[in-house]
N, C-alpha and C positions, 0 to 999 in steps of 0.2 A: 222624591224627597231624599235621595241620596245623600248625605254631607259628603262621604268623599269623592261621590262620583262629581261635585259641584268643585269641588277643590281641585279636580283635574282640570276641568274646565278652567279655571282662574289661574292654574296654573301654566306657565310657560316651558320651565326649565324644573329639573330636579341636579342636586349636587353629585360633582365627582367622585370617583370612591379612590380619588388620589388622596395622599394624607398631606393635609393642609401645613405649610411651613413659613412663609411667605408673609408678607400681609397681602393685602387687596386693594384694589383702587377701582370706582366704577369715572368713569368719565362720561360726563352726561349732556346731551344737550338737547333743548327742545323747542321746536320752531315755533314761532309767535307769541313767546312769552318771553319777555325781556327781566322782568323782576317775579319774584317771589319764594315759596319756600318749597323744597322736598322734603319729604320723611321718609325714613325705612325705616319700615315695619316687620314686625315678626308676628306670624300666626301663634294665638296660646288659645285651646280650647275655640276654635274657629274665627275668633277677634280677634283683629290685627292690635298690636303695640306698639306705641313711638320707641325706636334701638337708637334714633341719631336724626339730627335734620342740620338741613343745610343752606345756606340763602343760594338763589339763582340769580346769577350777573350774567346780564347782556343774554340770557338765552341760556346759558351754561351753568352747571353744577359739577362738585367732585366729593365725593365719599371715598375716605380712606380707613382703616382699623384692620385688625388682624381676628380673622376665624380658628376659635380652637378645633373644632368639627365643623365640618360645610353642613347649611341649614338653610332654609326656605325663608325667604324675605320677597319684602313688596315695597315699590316704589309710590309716593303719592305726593302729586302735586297740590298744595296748598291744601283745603279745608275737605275737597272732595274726590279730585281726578287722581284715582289711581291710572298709572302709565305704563306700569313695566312690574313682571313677576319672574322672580331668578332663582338660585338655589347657589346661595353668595358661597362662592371659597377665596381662599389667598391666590386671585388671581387678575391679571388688567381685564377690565372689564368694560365694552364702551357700548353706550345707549345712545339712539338716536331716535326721539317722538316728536309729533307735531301736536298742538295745539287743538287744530281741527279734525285729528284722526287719531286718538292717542291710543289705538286697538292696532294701530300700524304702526307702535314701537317696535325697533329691532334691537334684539341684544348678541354682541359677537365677546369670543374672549371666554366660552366657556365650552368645554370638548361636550360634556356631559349634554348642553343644549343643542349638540346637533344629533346626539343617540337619540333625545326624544323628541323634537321635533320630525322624524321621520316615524315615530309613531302617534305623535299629535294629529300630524297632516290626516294619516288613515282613518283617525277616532274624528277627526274632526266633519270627512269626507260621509263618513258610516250614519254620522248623527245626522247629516242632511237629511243623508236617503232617509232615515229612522221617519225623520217629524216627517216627510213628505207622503209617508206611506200611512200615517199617524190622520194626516188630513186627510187623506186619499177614504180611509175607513170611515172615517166622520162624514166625508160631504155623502159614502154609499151607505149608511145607515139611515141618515136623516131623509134621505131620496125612497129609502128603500130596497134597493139593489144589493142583496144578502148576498149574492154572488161574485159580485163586487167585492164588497167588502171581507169575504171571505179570503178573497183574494190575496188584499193588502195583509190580510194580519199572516197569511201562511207566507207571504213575504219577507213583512216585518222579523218572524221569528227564523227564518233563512238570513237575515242580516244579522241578527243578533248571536245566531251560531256562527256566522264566519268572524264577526269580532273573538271571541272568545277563541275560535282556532290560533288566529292573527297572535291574538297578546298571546296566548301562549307559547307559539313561536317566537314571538319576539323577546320574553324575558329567556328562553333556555339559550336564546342566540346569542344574548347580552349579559349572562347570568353576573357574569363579573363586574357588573357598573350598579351602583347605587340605583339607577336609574330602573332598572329590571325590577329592582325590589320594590320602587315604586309602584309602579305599575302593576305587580302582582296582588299588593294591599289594596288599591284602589280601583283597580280591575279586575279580579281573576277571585278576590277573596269573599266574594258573596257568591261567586256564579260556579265556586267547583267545592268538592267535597272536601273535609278534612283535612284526608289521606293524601288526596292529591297537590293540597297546597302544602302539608309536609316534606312530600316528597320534593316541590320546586324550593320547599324553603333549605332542604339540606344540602343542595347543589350552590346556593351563594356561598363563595370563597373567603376565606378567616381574614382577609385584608377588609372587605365589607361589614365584619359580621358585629359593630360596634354600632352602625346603623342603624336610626332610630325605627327606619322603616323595615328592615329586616328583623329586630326585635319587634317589632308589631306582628310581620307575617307570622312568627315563627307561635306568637303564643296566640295569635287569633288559631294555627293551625292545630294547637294542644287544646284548644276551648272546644273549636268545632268538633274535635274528635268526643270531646264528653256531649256536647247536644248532637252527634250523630241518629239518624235514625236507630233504634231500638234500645240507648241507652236510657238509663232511670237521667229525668230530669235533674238537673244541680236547682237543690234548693235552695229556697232564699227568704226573706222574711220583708217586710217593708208595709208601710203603714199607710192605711183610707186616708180619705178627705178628714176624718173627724180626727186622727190621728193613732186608731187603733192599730195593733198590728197585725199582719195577716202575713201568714205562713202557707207556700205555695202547698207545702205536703198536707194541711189541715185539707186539702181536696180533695184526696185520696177517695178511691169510689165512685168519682165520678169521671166521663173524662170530659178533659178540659182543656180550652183553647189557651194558650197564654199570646193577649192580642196586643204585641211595642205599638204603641201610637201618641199621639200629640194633637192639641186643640191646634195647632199653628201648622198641621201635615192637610195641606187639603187631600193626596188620594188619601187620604186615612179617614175621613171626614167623610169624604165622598162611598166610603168602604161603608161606614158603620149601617147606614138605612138595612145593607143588605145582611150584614149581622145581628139588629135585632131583631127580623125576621125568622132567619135561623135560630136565635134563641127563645123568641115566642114559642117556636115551635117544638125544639126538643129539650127543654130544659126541665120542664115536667116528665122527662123520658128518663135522665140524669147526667144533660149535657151541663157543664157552668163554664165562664169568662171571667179570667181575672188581666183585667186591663192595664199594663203598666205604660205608666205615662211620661213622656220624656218632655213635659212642660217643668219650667219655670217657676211660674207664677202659679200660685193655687187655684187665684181668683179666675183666672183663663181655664182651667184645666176643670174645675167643678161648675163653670159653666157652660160648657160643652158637653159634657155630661148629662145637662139638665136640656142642654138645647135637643140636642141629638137622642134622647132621653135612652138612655145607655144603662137598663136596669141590672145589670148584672157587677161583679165584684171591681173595684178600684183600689190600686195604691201606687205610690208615686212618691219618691226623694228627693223631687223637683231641682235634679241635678243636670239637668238636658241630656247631652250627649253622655255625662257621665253618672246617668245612672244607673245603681250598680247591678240591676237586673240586668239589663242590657249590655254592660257591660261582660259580666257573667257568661253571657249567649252569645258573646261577640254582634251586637247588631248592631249595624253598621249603615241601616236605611229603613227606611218606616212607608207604611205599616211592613210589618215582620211578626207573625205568628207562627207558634208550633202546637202543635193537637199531642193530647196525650189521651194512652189508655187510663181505665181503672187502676192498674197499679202505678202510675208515673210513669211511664215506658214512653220513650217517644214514638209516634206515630207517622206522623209528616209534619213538614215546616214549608212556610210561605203560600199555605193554601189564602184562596182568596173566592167570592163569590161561587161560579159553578163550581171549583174545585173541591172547594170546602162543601158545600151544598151535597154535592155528589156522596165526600164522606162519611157525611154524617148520616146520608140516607142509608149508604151499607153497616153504618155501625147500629143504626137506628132504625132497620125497616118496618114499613108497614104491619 
């Protein structure tokens, strides 16, 4: 449940970190369609927005306008087929898709798309092996074959470490492209500490540093350093299903999970069976959960709650991605928990089933 890691995906190209002067022109053509319409779109809060559309003659399209800042756009034909993801500046730009393969659009005309296209290719190569070692553990679990599967997952997490060496090679090699800082927020900013995404954020050069994705790194990396392991939590206040309010520090005394999830995250979903087990268990001991909810809709969200029968604390600004607890924590993919001691203190973050399990047995023993 990633959102940004789902955004790389969809995404092709990121922009230059040349400063835009120019106007733009994309030239577009796309095989087996003779009539109809394109849109470009702009992502706002993960929903694309119609910016311009255009009729298709004979096959062919042209968008022209002028970019104040180079920005992230998306190409869609008619009502449903998106075709092409760019990272639009003041520059010629020329698309070629088909009809019957519109995931074989090529975009040429932008420098910035051949920096990440060479590390698309990698992320793209890493995720095969990823899902294939993902079934490899599934088909040796359900068989039986714990050695097997053992296998795959001390695999799985040897690919997963060499992604992270990769991107991080690859932004300090690139540090100077928009493109790096990409990559760094949407790769490197969940999987490294603080400090050390500090440190890659103060190596992007002042020609960059108006970038909306280098100001993202720079203050996810001032966030993370406040929910650091040992700091006192950043409190926050935010209101149940009924719409009272609840103040994370009124928990003081006990310690407590703080569990980001959503009725619409299935691993979160899939998560909870094995959290209120855990809390069956030591919540008469003086463990509590206060669940913040990155739903929507209420009606979704307090029924999940009842499904999954999730008796412990709730509250939720039913702001999705921008709510401001999470925001707060910088989280940036779900489920995301952090454990605190009795006084607020952080403990650990992103425990999940044995890990958490493990915890709470040393905080809680027999």
């Amino acid at each position: 449940m990633r959102k940004l890691l789902a955004i790389l995906v969809f995404a092709l190209t990121v922009y230059s970190c040349q400063t835009a002067k120019d106007e733009f022109s994309i030239k577009g053509s796309i095989a087996g369609v003779e009539t109809g319409k394109v849109y470009l779109q702009k992502i706002v809060d993960g929903r694309p927005q119609d910016v311009d559309t255009v009729d298709v003659v004979d096959g062919k399209f042209t968008l022209k306008g002028k970019m104040e800042t180079a920005d992230f756009r998306v190409l869609r034909l008619n009502e449903q087929d998106y075709f092409a993801q760019l990272f639009l500046d003041n520059s010629k730009i020329t698309i070629v898709a088909y009809k019957d393969s519109l995931r074989s659009t090529k975009i040429t005309g932008s420098p910035s798309q051949d920096i990440f296209q060479i590390y698309l290719t990698e992320f793209e190569r890493l995720t095969k092996q990823g899902n294939e070692l993902q079934q490899k553990y599934q088909a040796a679990m359900m068989s039986g074959n714990t050695d097997e599967a053992k296998k795959a997952e001390i695999d799985f997490k040897a690919m997963t470490d060499n992604m992270t060496v990769f991107t991080k090679n690859f932004v300090k090699e690139h540090n100077n492209s928009v493109v790096a800082a990409y990559i760094a927020l949407v790769q490197l900013a969940n999987r490294i500490d603080g400090a050390e995404l500090d440190s890659i954020a103060s190596k992007f050069p002042a020609e960059i540093s108006t970038s909306e994705y280098v100001i993202k790194v720079k203050e996810m990396a001032e966030n993370m350093k406040k929910t650091a392991i040992g700091a006192v939590a950043p409190d926050f206040t935010m209101n149940d299903p009924e719409g009272k309010p609840v103040q994370l520090s009124s928990l003081r005394g006990k310690v407590v999970l703080i569990d980001f999830w959503a009725s619409w995250c299935a691993p979160c979903r899939q998560e909870n069976p094995n959290v209120v087990k855990l809390y069956q268990k030591y919540n008469a001991k003086g463990f509590e959960i206060i669940g913040v909810s990155l739903d929507r809709g209420k009606e979704e969200w307090v029924q999940a709650i009842k499904d999954d029968q999730l008796s412990w604390v709730h509250v939720s600004d039913l702001q999705f991605w921008q709510n401001a607890a999470a925001r707060l924590y910088s989280v940036e993919a779900i489920p995301q928990t952090y454990l605190l001691d009795k006084e607020g203190k952080i403990l650990a973050k992103g425990l999940r089933s044995e890990q958490l399990a493990e915890k709470l047995n040393e905080l809680f023993p027999e």
